[in-house]
C-alpha positions as CSV (number, residue, x, y, z in Angstrom):
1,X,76.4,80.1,71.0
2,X,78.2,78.0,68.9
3,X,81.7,76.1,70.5
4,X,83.8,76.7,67.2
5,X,83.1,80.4,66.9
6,X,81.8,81.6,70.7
7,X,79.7,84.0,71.4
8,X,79.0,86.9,69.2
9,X,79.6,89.7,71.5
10,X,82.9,88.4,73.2
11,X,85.7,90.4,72.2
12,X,82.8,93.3,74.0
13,X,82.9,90.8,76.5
14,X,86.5,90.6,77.1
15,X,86.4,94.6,77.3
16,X,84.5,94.6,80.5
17,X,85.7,91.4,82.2
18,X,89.1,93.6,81.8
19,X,87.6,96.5,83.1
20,X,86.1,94.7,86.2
21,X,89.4,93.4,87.0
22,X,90.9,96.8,86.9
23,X,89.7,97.6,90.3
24,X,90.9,94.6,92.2
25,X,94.6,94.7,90.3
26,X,94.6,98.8,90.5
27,X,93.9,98.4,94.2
28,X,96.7,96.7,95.0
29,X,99.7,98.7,93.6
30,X,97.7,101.7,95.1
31,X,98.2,100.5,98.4
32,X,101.8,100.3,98.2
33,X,102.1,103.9,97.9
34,X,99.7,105.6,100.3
35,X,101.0,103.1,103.3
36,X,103.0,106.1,104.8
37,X,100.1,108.5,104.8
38,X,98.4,105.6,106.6
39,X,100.7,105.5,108.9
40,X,101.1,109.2,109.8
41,X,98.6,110.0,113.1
42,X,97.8,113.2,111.8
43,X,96.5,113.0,107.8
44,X,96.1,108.8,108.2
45,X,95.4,107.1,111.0
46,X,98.5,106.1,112.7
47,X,98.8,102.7,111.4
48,X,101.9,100.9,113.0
49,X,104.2,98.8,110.9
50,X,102.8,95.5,111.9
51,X,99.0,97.3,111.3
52,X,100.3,98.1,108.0
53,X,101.2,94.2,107.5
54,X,97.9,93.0,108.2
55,X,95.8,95.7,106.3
56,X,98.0,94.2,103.0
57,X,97.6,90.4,104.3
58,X,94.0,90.1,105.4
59,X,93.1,91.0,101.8
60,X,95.3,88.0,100.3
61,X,94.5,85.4,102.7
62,X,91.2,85.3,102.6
63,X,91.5,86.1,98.8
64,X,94.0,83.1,98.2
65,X,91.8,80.9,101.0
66,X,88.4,81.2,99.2
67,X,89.4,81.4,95.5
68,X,88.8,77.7,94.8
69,X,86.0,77.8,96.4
70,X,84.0,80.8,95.2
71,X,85.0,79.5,91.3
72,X,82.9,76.2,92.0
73,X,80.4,78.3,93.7
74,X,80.5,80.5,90.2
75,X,80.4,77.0,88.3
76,X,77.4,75.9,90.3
77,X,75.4,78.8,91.2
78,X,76.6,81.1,87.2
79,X,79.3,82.9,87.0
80,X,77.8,86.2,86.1
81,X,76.2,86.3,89.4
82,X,79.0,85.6,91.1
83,X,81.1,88.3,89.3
84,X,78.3,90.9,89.8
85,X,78.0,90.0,93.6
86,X,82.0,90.2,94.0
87,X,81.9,93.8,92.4
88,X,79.3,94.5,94.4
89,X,80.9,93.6,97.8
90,X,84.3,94.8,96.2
91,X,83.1,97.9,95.9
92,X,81.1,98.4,99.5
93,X,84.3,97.3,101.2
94,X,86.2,99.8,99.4
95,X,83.6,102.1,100.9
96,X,84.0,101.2,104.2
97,X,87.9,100.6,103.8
98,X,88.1,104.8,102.7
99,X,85.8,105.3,106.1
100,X,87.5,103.4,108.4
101,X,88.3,105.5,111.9
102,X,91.3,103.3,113.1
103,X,93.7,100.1,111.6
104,X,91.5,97.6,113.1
105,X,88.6,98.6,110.6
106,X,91.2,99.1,107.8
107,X,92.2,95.1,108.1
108,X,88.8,94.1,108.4
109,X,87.4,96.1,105.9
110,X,90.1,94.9,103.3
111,X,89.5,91.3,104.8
112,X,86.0,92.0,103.1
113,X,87.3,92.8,99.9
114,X,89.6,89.8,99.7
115,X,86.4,88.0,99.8
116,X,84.8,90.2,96.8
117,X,88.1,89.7,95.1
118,X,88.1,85.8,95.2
119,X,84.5,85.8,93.9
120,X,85.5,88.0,90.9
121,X,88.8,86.5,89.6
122,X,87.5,83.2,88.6
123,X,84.9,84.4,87.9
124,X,86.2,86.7,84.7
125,X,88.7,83.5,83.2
126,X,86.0,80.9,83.7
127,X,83.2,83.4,81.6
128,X,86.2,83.9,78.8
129,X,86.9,80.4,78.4
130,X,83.3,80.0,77.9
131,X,82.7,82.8,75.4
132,X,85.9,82.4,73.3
133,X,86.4,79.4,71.1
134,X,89.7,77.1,71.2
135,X,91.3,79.0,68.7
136,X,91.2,82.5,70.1
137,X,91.3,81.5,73.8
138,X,95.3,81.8,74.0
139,X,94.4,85.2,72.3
140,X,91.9,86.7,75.2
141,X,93.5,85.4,78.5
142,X,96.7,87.2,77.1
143,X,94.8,90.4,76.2
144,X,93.1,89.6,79.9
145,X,96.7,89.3,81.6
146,X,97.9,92.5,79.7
147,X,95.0,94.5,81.1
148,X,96.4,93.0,84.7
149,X,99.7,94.5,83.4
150,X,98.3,98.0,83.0
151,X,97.1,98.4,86.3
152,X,99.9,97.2,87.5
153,X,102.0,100.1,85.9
154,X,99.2,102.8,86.5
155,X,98.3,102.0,89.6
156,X,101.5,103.6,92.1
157,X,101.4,106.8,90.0
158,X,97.5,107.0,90.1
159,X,97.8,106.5,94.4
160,X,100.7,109.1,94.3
161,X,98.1,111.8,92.3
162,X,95.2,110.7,95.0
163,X,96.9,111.3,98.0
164,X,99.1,114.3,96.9
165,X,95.2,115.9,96.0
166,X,92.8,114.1,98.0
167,X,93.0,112.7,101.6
168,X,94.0,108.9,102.0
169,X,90.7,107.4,101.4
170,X,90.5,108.4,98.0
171,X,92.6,105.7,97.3
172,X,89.9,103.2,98.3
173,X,87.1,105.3,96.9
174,X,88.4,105.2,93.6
175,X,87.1,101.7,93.5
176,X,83.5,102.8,94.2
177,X,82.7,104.4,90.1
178,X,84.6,101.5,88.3
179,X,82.6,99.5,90.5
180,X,79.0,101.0,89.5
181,X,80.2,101.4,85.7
182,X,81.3,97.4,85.9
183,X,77.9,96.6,87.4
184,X,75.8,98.0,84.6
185,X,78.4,96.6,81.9
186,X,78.1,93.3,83.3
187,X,73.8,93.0,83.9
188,X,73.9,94.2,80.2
189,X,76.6,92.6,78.0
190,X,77.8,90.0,79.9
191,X,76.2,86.4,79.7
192,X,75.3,84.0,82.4
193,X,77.2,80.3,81.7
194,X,77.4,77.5,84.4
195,X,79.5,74.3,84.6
196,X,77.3,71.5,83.3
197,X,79.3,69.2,86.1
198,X,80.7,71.7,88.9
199,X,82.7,70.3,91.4
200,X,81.8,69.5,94.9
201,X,82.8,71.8,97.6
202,X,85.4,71.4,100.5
203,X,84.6,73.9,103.3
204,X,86.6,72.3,106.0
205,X,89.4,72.1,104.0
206,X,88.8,76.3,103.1
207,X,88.6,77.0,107.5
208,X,91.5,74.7,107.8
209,X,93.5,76.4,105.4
210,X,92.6,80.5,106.2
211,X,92.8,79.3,110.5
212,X,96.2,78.1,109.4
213,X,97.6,80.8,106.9
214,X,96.4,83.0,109.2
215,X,97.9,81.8,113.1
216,X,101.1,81.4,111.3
217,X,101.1,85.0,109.7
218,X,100.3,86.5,113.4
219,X,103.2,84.9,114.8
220,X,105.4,85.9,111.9
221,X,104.3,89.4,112.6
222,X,104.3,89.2,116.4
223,X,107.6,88.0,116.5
224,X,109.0,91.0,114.6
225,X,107.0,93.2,116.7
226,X,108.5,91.7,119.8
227,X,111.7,91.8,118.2
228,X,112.2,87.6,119.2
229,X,111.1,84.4,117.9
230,X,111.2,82.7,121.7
231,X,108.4,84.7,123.0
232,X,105.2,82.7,123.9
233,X,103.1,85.0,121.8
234,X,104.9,84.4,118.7
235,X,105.4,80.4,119.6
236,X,102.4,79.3,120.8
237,X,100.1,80.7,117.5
238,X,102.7,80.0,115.2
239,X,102.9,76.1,116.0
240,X,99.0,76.3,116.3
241,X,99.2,77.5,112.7
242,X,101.5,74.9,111.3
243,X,99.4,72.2,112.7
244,X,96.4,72.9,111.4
245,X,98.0,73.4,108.0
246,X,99.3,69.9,108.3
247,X,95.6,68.6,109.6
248,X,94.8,70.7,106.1
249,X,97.4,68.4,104.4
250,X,96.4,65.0,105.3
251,X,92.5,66.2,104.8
252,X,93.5,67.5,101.0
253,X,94.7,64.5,100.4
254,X,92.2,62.0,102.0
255,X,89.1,63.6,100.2
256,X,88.2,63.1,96.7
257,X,87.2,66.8,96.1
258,X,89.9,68.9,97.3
259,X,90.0,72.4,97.6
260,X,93.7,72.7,97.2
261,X,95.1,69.2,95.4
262,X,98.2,69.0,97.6
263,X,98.7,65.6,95.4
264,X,99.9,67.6,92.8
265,X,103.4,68.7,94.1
266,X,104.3,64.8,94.0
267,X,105.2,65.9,90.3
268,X,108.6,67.9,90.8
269,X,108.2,69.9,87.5
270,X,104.5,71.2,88.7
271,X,105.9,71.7,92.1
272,X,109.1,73.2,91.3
273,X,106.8,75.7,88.9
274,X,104.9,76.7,91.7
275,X,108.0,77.1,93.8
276,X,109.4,79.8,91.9
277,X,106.4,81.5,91.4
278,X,106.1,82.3,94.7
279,X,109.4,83.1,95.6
280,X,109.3,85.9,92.9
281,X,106.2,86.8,94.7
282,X,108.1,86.4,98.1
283,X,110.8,88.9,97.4
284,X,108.6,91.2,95.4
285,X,105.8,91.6,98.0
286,X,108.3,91.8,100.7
287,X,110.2,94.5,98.8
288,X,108.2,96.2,97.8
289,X,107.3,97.0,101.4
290,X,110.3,98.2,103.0
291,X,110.9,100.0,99.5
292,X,107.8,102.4,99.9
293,X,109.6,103.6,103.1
294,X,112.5,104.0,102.2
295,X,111.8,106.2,99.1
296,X,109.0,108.1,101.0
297,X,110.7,108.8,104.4
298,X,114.4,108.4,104.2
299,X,115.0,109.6,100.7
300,X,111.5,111.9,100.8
301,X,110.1,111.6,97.9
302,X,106.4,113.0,97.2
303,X,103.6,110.1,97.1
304,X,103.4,110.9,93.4
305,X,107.2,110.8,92.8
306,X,107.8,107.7,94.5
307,X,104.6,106.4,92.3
308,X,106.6,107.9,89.3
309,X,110.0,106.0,90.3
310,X,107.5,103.0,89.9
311,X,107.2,103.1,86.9
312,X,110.2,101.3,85.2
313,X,109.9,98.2,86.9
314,X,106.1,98.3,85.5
315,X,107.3,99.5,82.6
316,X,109.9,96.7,82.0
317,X,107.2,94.0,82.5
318,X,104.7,95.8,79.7
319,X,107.7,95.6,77.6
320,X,109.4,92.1,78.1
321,X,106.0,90.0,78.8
322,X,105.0,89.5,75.5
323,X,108.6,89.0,74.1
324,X,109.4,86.2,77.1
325,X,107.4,83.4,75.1
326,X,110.6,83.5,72.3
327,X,113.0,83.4,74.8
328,X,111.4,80.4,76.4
329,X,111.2,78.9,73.0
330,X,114.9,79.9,72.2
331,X,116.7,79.0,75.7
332,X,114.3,76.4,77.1
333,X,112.6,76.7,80.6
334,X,115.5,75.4,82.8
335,X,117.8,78.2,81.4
336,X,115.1,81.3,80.7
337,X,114.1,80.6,84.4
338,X,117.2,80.2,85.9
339,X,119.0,83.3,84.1
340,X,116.1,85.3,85.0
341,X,116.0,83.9,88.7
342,X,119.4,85.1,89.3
343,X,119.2,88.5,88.3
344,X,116.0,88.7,90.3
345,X,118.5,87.7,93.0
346,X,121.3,89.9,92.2
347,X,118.5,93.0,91.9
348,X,117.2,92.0,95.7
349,X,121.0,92.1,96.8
350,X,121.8,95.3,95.2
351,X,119.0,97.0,97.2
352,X,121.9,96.3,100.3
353,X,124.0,99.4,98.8
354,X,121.0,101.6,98.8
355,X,121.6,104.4,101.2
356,X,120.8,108.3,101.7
357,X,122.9,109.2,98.8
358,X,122.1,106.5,96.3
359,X,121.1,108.7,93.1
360,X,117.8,108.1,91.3
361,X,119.3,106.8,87.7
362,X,121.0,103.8,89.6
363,X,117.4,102.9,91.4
364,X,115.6,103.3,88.7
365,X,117.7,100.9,86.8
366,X,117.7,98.2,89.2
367,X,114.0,98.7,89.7
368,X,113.7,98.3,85.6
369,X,116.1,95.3,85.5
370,X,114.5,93.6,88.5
371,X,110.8,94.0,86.4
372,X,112.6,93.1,82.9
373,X,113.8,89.7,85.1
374,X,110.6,89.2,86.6
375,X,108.7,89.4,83.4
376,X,111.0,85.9,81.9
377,X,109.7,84.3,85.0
378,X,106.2,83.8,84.2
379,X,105.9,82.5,81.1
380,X,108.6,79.4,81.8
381,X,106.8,78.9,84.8
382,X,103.3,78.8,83.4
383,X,104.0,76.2,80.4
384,X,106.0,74.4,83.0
385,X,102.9,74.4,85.2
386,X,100.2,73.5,82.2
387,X,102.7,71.0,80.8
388,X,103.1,68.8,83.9
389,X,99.0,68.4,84.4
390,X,96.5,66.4,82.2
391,X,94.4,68.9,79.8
392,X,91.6,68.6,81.7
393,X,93.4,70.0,85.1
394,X,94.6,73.2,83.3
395,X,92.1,75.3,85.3
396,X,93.2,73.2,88.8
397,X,96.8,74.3,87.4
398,X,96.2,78.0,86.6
399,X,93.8,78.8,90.2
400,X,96.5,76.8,92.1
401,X,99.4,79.0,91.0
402,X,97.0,82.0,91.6
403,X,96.9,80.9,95.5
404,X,100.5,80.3,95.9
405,X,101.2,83.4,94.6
406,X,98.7,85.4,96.6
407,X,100.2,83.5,99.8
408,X,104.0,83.7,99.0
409,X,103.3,88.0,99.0
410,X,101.3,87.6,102.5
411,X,104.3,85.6,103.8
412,X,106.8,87.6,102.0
413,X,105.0,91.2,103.7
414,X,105.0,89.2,106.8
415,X,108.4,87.7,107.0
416,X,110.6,90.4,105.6
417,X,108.6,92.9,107.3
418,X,109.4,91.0,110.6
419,X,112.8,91.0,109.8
420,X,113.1,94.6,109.2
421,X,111.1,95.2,112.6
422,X,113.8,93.4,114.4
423,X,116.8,94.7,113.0
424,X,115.4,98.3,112.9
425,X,114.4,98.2,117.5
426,X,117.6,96.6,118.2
427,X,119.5,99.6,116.0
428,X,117.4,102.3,117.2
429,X,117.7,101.4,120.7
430,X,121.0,102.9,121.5
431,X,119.8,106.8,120.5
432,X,116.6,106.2,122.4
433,X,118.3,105.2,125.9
434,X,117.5,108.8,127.0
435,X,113.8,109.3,126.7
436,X,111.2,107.8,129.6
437,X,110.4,104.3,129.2
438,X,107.0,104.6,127.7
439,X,108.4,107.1,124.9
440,X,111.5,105.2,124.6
441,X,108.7,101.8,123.6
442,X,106.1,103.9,121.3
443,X,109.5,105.6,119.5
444,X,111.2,102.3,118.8
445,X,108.2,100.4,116.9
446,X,109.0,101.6,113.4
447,X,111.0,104.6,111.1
448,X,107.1,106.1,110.8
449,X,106.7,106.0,114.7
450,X,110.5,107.0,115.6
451,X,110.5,109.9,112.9
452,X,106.9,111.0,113.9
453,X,108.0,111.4,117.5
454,X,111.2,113.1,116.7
455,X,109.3,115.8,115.3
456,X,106.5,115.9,118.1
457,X,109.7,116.4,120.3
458,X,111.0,119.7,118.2
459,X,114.2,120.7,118.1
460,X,114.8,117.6,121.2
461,X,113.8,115.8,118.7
462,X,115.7,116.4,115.9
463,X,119.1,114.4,116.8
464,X,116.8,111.1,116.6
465,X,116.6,111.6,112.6
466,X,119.9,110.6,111.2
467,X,120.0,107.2,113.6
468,X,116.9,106.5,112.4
469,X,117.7,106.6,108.6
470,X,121.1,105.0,110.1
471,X,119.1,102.3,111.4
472,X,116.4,101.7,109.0
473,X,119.3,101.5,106.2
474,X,120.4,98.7,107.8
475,X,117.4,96.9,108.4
476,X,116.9,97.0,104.5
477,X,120.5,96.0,103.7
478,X,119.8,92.7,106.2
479,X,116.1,92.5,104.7
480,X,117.6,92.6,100.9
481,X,119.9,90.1,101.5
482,X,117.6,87.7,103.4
483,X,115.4,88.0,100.8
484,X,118.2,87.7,98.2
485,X,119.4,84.4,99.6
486,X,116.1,82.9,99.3
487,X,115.7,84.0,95.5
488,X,119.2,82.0,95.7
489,X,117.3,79.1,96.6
490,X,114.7,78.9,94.0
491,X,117.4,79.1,91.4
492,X,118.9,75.8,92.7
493,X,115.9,74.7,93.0
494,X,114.7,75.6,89.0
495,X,118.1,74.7,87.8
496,X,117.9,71.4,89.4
497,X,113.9,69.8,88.5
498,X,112.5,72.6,85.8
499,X,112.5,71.1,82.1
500,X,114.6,72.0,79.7
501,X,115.0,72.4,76.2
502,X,113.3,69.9,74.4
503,X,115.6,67.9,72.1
504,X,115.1,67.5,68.5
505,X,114.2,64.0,67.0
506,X,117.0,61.9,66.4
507,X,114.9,59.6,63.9
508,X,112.2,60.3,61.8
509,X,109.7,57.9,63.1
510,X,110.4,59.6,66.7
511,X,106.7,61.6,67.3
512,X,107.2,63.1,70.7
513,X,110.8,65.3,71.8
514,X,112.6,64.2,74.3
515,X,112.4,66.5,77.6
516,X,116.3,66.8,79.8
């Protein structure tokens, strides 16, 4: 294979690393929408909120924890085995995720396909930067990231059609024949590369970081199940966490072959980069979970139509990505980013007037707004990213702003999901102050498990509806806002350290802009 043209067969190529992807990307958005079913103890398997948390986060932390690592593994080992043995355990995880009897084997069976995930996504961009030449590289990762796109947008009305048709599983099984198809694709067209030099590996600095991530997560969650943040349970794994994170810190940066090059956020551009990436991931992640209830349970939409109302903030992103490289170019990252960061932020606070009566046209143009917003982020953020690292880092730069924004969503589930818990018992309490203590407890966990009981009760029942819509209303309206105040913050933050417009040469013999 030639360097200056690549390989023969690789825009063929390109087709199925896309295709491969689809299942990991699809999977995701899929999720989102079938998290009510899961919850119901009839058709799902009476997942609790905080259940519901963990079956999203033990797929990204372990993702985000072993990406780095499984890419040098890929480097060392070839990277077409590694992709075909990530589809492989991708796709038997989805199996056993579809199967699973109770939440517990939920979480761990989509802990297992965080670790198929990780093996495939660097897996796909290191094999396209082998098989594409300089010149048509730029080309293939954005074909690459518009395929990302697609399943993005396909995926919440695809999950809406499974699980108005099919039971909840499906939506887990539908991995299994993209899976086989990928399989045979990749053993026949796909060919095997390795890094000439791979990098060494850093396993202690991998168990630091996922014991870490995920002690910290568990007492985010179990302090909004608890409804307290002074509770020995929450406390006690919570500090745990954050010191082994900072044991993770100081071994980062003592080793010479770093899974995760904390070094790097010494540079304030890189570092503010990163920064907003992931709290766009933050609020989205987070939203996006209390939004599924609300459209499913208090406004009670269908599985396929609250896919459907999906759709323009996917939609919005399709149609603004590949335009957001001109506004960069025209307005300059400081004030793309910024601009876009505050309308991000104005979108989260608007979801604070949502209520019963709040008509579809006005939701759907927030939820297109927010996804047109969202879509000017990435690209500022990107070049910023690539810009502030040496050439030869651009890969270090491009897997490290895949793991921030993988951990900003757990935390942002975890967090904002907390907060809602809280807000939503201490609401709920007053209408439940009748009912036996051990009803009272199982009611007041979420709007699934209060709403659930109220109709297990009958017509006893029935007064408990409206104070739970009551109360879940205002645990969004305090969870927008939260999250809206720290979009706030990563706009002071982009307006103060992101680059901005480069400045036209003042003299001829000046060769390089300068940067304000």
């Amino acid at each position: 294979m030639d360097a200056n043209t690549g390989h023969p067969r690789r825009w063929g190529i390109l087709g199925v690393l896309v295709f491969s992807l689809l299942a990991v990307v699809l999977d995701n958005t899929i999720l989102n929408v079938a998290m009510k079913t899961i919850a119901d103890p009839n058709v799902g398997l009476g997942a609790t909120q905080s259940q519901l948390e963990w079956a999203i986060n033990s797929y990204t932390l372990v993702f985000a924890g072993l990406l780095f690592t499984f890419g040098v593994i890929g480097d060392r080992t070839g990277r077409k085995r590694m992709l075909m043995i990530g589809m492989a355990l991708f796709g038997l995880a989805s199996l056993a995720s579809a199967y699973s009897q109770d939440p517990t084997q939920l979480i761990f069976a989509r802990a297992a396909m965080g670790i198929g995930g990780a093996a495939i996504m660097p897996a796909t961009l290191a094999i396209i930067s082998n098989v594409f030449p300089p010149t048509e590289r730029g080309k293939a990762i954005g074909i690459w990231a518009g395929g990302v796109g697609l399943a993005v947008a396909v995926g919440p009305i695809t999950g809406g059609l499974l699980i108005e048709h099919f039971w909840w599983g499906s939506v887990f099984l539908i991995n299994v024949p993209i899976v086989i198809i990928s399989l045979i694709l990749i053993s026949t067209v796909v060919p095997e590369s390795r890094d000439p030099k791979p990098s060494r590996l850093d396993p202690v600095g991998v168990l630091l970081s996922i014991v870490g991530l995920v002690a910290v997560v568990y007492g985010i969650i179990r302090g909004g199940e608890l409804a307290t943040v002074t509770d020995a349970e929450v406390l006690v794994p919570s500090l745990i966490g954050l010191a082994v994170l900072g044991v993770f810190v100081w071994w980062e940066r003592r080793i010479d072959h770093p899974a995760f090059d904390v070094r790097n956020f010494s540079n304030v551009r890189f570092s503010s980069a990163i920064g907003m990436m992931g709290v766009v991931f933050f609020a989205m992640m987070g939203g996006m979970f209390f939004l599924t209830f609300y459209i499913q349970i208090v406004k009670g939409f269908s599985p396929v139509q609250a896919g459907a109302l999906m759709i323009p903030f996917a939609a919005a992103q399709l149609i603004f990505a590949p335009l957001s490289q001109r506004v960069n170019q025209a307005l300059g990252a400081k004030v793309a980013a910024t601009v876009s960061m505050l309308v991000v932020a104005a979108a989260l606070a608007s979801y604070a007037l949502f209520d019963l009566n709040t008509p579809v046209l006005l939701m759907e143009v927030v939820f297109f707004v927010q996804g047109a917003a969202m879509a000017n982020i990435m690209p500022p953020a990107t070049t910023a990213i690539m810009e502030s690292l040496p050439r030869e880092k651009a890969g270090v730069g491009s897997a490290m702003s895949n793991t921030v924004r993988q951990l900003s969503g757990a935390l942002g589930v975890a967090i904002l999901g907390s907060v809602l818990s809280t807000q939503y018992r201490g609401e709920i309490a007053p209408a439940l102050n009748g009912l036996p203590s051990a009803v009272r407890d199982k009611l007041g966990e979420s709007l699934m498990a209060t709403v659930g009981g109220a109709h297990a009760l009958g017509a006893q029942g029935q007064g408990l509806i409206k104070p739970a819509f009551d109360a879940f209303i205002h645990g969004m309206h305090v969870t927008a806002m939260v999250s809206a105040v720290i979009a706030l913050l990563g706009v002071l933050m982009v307006a103060k350290w992101m680059p901005g417009k480069p400045r036209p040469a003042r003299h001829a013999e000046t060769k390089e802009p300068a940067v304000v």
